[in-house]
C-alpha positions in Angstrom: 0.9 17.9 -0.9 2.9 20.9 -0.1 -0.6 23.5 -0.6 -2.0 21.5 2.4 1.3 20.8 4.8 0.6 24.6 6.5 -2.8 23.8 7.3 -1.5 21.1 10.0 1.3 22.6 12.2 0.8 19.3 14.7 2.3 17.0 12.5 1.4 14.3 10.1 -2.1 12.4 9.3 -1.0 10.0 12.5 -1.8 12.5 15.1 -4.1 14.4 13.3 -6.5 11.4 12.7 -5.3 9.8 15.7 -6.2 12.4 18.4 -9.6 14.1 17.5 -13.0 13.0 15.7 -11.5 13.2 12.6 -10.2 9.7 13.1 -13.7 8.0 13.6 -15.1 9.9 10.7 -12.3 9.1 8.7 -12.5 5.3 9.5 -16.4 5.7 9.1 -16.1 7.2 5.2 -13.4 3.9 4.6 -15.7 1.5 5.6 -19.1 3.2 3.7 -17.1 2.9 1.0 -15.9 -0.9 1.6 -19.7 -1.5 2.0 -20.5 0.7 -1.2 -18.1 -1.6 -3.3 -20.1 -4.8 -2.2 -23.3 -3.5 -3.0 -21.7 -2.3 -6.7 -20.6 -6.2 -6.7 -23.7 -7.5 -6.0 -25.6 -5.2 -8.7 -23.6 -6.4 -11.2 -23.7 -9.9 -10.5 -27.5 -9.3 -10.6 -27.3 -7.9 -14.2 -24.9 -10.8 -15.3 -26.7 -13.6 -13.7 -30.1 -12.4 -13.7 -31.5 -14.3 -16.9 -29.6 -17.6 -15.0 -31.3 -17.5 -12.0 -34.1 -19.7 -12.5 -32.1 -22.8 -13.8 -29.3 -22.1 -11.6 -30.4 -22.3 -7.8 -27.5 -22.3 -6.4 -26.3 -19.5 -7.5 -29.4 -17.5 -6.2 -29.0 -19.4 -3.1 -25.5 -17.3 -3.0 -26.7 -14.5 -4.0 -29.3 -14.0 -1.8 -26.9 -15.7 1.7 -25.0 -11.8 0.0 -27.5 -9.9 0.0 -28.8 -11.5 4.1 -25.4 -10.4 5.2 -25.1 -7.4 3.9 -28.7 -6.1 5.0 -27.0 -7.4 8.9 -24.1 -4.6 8.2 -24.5 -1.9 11.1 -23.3 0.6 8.1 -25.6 0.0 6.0 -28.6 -0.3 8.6 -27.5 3.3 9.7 -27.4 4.9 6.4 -31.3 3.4 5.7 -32.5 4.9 9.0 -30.6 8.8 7.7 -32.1 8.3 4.1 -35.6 7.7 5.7 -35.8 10.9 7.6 -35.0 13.4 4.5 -38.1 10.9 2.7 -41.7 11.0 2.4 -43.5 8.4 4.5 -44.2 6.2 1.5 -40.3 6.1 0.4 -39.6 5.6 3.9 -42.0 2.4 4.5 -40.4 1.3 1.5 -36.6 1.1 3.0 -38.2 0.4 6.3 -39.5 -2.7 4.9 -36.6 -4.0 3.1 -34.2 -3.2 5.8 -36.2 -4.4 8.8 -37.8 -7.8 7.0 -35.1 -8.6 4.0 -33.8 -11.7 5.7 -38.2 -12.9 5.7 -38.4 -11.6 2.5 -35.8 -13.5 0.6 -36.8 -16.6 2.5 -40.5 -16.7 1.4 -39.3 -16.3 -2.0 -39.3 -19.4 -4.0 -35.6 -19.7 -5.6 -36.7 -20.5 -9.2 -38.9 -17.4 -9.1 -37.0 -15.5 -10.6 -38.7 -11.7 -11.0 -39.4 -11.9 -7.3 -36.0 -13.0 -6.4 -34.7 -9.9 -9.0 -36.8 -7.1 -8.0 -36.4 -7.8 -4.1 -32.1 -7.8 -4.6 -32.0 -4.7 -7.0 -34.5 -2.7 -4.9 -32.6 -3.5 -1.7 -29.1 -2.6 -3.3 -30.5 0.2 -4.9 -31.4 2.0 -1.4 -28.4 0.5 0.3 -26.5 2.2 -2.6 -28.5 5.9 -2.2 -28.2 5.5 1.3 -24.6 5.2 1.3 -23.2 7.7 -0.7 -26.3 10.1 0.9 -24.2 9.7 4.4 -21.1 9.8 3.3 -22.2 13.3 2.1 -23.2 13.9 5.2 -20.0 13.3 7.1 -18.4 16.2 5.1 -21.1 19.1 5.7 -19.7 18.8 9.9 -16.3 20.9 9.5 -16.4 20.6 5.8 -13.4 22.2 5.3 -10.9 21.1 7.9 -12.2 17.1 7.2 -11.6 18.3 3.3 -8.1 19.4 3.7 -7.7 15.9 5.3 -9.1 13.9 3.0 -6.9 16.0 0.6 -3.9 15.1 2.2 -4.6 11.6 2.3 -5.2 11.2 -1.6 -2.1 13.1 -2.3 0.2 10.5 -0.3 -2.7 7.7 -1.4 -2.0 8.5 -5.3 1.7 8.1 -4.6 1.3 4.9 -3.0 -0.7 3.6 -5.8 1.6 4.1 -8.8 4.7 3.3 -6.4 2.9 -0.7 -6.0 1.3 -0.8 -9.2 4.5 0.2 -11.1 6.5 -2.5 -8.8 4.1 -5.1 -9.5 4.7 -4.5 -13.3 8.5 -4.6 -12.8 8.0 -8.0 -10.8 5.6 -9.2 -13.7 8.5 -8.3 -16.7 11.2 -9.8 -15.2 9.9 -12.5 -12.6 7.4 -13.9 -14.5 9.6 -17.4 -14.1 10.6 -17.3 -10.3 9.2 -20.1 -8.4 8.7 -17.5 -5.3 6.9 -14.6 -7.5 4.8 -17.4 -9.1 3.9 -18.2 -5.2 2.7 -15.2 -4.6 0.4 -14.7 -7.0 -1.1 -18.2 -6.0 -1.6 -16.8 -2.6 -2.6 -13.9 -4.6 -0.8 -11.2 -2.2 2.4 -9.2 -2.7 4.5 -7.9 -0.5 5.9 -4.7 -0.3 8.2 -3.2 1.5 9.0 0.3 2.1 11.9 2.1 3.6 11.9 5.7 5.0 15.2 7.5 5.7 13.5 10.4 7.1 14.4 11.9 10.6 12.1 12.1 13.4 13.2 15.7 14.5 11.8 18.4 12.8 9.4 18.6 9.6 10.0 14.9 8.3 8.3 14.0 11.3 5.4 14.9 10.0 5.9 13.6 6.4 7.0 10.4 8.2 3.2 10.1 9.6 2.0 10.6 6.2 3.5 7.6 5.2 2.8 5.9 8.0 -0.7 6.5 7.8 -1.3 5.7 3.6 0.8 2.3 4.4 -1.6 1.3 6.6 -4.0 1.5 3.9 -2.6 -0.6 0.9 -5.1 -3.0 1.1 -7.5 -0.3 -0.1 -5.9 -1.5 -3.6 -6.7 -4.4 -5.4 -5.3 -5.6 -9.1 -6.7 -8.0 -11.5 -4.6 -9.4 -15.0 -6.0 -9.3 -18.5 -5.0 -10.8 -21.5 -3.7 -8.2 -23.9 -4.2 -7.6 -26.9 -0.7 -6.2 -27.4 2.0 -9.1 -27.9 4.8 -6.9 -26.5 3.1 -4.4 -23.2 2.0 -4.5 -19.7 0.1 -1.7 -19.1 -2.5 -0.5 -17.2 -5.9 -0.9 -18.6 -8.7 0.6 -16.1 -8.7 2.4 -13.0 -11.7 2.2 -11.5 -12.9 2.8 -7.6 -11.8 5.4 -4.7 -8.9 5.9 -2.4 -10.8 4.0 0.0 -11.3 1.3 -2.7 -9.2 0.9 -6.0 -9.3 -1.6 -8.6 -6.4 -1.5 -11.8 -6.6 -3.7 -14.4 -3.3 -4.5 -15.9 -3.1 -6.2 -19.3 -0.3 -8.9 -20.4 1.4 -10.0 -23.1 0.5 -13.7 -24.1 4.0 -15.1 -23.4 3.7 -13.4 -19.7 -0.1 -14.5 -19.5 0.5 -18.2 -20.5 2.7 -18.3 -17.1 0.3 -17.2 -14.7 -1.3 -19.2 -12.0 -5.3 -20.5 -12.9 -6.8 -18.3 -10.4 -5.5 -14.8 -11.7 -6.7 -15.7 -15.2 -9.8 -16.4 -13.4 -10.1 -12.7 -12.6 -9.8 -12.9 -9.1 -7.9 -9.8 -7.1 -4.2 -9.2 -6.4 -3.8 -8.2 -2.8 -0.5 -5.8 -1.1 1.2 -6.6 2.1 2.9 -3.2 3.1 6.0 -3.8 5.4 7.1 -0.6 6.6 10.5 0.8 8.4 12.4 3.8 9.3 15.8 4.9 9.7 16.8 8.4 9.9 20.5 8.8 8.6 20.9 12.5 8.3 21.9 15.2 10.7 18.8 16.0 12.4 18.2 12.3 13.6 21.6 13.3 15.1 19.2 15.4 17.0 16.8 13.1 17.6 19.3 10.8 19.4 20.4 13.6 21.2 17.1 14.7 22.7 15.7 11.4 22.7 12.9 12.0 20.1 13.1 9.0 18.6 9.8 7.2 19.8 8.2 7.4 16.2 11.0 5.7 14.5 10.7 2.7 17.1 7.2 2.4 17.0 6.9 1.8 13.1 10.3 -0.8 13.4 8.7 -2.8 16.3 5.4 -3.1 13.8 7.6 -3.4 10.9 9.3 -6.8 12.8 5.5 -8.3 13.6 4.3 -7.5 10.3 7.7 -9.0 8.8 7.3 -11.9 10.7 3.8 -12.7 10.3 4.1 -12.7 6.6 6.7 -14.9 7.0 4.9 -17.4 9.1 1.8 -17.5 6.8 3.6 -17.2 3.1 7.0 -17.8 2.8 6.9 -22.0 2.8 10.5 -23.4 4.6 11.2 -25.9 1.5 10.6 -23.7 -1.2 14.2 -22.7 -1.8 14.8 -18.8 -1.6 15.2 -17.4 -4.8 17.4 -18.5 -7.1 20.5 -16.7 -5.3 22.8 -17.8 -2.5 21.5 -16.5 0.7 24.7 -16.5 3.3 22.0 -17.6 6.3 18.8 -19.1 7.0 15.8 -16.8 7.2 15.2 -17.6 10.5 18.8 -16.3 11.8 18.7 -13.2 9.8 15.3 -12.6 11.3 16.9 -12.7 14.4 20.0 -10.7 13.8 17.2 -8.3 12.5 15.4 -8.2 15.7 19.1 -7.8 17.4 20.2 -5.1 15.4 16.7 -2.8 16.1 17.9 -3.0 19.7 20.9 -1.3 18.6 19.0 1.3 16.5 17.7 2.8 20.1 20.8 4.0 20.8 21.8 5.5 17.9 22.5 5.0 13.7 22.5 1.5 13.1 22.8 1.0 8.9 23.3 -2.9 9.6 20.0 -2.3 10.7 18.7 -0.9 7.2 21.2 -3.2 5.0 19.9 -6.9 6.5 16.2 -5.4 6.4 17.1 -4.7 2.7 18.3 -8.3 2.2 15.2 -9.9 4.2 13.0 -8.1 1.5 14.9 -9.5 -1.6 15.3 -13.1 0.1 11.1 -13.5 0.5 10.7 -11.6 -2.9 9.5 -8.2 -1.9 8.9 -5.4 -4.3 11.0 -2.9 -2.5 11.1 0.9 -2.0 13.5 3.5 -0.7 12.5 6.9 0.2 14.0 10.0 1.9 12.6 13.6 1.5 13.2 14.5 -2.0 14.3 10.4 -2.6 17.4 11.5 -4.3 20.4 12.1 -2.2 20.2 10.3 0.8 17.7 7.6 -1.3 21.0 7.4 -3.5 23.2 6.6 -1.2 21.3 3.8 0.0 20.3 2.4 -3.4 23.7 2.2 -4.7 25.4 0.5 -1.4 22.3 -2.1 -2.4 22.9 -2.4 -5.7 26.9 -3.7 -4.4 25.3 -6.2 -2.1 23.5 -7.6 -5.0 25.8 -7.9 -7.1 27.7 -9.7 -4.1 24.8 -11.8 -3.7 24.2 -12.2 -7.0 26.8 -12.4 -8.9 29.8 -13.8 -7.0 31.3 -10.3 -6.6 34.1 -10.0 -4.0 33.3 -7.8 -0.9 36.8 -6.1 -1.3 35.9 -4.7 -5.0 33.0 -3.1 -3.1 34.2 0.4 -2.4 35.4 1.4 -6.3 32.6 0.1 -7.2 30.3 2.0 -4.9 31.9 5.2 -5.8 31.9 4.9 -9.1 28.1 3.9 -8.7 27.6 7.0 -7.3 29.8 9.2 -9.6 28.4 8.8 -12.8 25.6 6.2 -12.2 21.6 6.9 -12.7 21.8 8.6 -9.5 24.4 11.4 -10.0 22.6 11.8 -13.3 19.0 11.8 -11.4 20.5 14.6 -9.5 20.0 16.8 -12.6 17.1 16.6 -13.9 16.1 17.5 -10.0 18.2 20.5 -8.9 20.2 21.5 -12.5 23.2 20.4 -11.3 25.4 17.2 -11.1 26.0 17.7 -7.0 24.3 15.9 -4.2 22.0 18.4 -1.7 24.8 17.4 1.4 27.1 20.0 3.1 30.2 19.1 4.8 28.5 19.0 7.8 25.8 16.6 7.1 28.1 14.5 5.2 29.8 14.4 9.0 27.2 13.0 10.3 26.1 10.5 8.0 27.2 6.7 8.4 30.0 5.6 6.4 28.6 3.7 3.8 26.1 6.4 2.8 28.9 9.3 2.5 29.2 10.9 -0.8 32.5 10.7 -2.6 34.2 14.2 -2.8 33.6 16.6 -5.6 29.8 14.7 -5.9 28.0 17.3 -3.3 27.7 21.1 -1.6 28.8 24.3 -3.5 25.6 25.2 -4.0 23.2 22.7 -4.2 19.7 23.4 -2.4 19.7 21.1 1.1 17.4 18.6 1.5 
């Protein structure tokens, strides 16, 4: 992502996309694309089906109440009427036909007649299909190199996003296979994910901040669906099929994980994300930020972090199932509340209470979670190794006075400090004596573990 960062001095994919035409042809490629994927759908139920579509009525009853709706998309009905003009006047009668009278067309058509029925869907889909990826073509020759770069920039962040999810939905399969609330979830067949962002809004994480802003937003652009495996021992992923607008990974399971899951993920059906996203700078330039009062990003993506947070809440987590086979010290409604308290308090400066009880929100509701900074391994460290002592305290009856040792010996010679490197080369974290100043207590380094050297982050 780095070869493309100097090609957009105005910041992040938020305000480019969010201030120019760019946006409107961005969102216009996403949904072609969504379209795209249902017309792919429909073709291949048509050459699944297509021999069973004279005994089965109903089913071409379905398939053609698909194919009525889809003709009614205003995407597709645009991308007809560009196809026709680079066409000869037969080719374009043709698509004017099927685009114009479809819905008269598959009406008149007796359901158990089954070539008619056939021919009328694939030709339709086929010039839908054309028609489609003709346009979306199209939207790139207009500025073709500026809208690349974007699109650029988007799959780099986009790629990361993807194995970040996939790879937590894995962990979650391994190891929660049993848990009442992971077992939940995939019934409602959505997980939830949240992310947290330590980055500062002063300076050039601003921008980088955007970035993830922006590829959050688009996590449902991922879907997964669970195979049995052939392997008695491995998850692993299986296919990758689709496009950043729309991606499909097939994982496979073991048969002792498979015989756990819910009936309508062995049916086949997708795996949706929820993203939950907040930020808290920690470091010495959202010192800055405080200073100057440039901290408007930071509160935008926590106020949408609390709706989105609650809104899951509201619609998944049910109030007798009982959260998650650990003690939790308060009801999820009062830490929700505390949570919406403590934001207030991040206005006005560094608030980690603020990150920690966001933390514990996301392990009580049985979130796969992810920490980030900039390089995610010095600041990320500090904040993954305070977590790992709350869980333990959580977790495992450990005393909140045993904390501190703990913590620093977490962070002397834990995977962290060895993370460290294989990074930089060197067994320090990237703080000076000045940022360590001016980072919150319980993210300070202990002494001897950082500076003398090592490159800043």
């Amino acid at each position: 992502m780095a070869g493309h960062w100097d090609k957009f001095k105005n910041g992040g994919l938020v305000s480019i996309l969010g201030k120019s035409k760019d946006g409107e042809k961005f969102a216009e490629r996403r949904e072609k694309y969504r379209v795209l994927r249902k017309i792919e759908e429909l073709l291949h139920t048509y050459s699944r089906t297509e021999n069973s579509l004279d005994s089965d009525k109903r089913l071409a009853k379905d398939i053609v109440s698909d194919l009525i709706t889809l003709s009614k998309e205003a995407v597709t009905r645009t991308a007809l009427e560009g196809l026709q003009k680079t066409l000869n006047p037969d080719k374009q009668l043709e698509i004017m036909t099927l685009s114009a009278d479809l819905e008269k067309i598959v009406k008149s058509i007796k359901v158990s007649s089954k070539e008619s029925l056939s021919e009328v869907c694939r030709n339709y889909c086929l010039h839908a299909q054309r028609a489609l990826i003709w346009s979306i073509t199209q939207l790139e020759l207009d500025n073709r190199e500026h809208f690349l770069n974007i699109l650029n920039r988007f799959e780099a962040c986009f790629s990361q996003l993807l194995s970040t999810v996939v790879s937590g939905f894995i962990v979650n399969l391994c190891f929660r296979s049993r848990d009442v609330v992971f077992e939940q979830q995939l019934r409602d067949k959505v997980i939830p994910v949240m992310f947290e962002s330590l980055l500062s809004t002063h300076g050039d994480e601003s921008g980088m901040l955007e970035d993830m802003q922006f590829v959050i937003r688009h996590i449902s652009n991922i879907r997964l669906q669970l195979a049995k495996g052939e392997d008695s021992e491995q998850v692993s992923v299986t296919k990758v099929t689709g496009t950043q607008f729309d991606v499909c990974v097939v994982i496979s399971v073991p048969e002792g994980v498979w015989d756990l899951l819910p009936e309508e993920v062995k049916n086949g059906e997708d795996i949706t994300f929820y993203g939950l996203f907040f930020s808290h700078g920690i470091n010495e330039q959202q010192t800055i930020a405080y200073k100057i009062s440039e901290t408007g990003q930071q509160d935008k993506i926590c106020e949408q972090f609390l709706e989105d947070l609650q809104s899951y809440i509201d619609t998944y987590v049910s109030p007798n199932l009982n959260l998650f086979d650990f003690k939790v010290d308060n009801s999820l409604s009062n830490n929700m509340e505390r949570l919406k308290y403590l934001y207030k308090a991040t206005k006005r400066g560094k608030c980690s209470d603020f990150i920690v009880l966001a933390e514990q929100i996301g392990r009580d509701i049985g979130c796969v979670r992810c920490t980030s900074c900039k390089s995610a391994k010095d600041r990320t460290s500090m904040s993954l190794t305070y977590e790992y002592c709350n869980i333990l305290c959580k977790q495992h009856d450990f005393h909140t006075d045993d904390i501190p040792p703990v913590l620093e010996q977490f962070r002397r010679d834990g995977t962290r400090y060895h993370n460290t490197f294989k990074n930089i080369g060197s067994y320090k974290y990237c703080f000076n004596k000045l940022q360590c100043k001016m980072l919150p207590p319980i993210y300070k380094p202990p002494p001897g573990t950082f500076g003398d050297g090592a490159q800043q982050t």
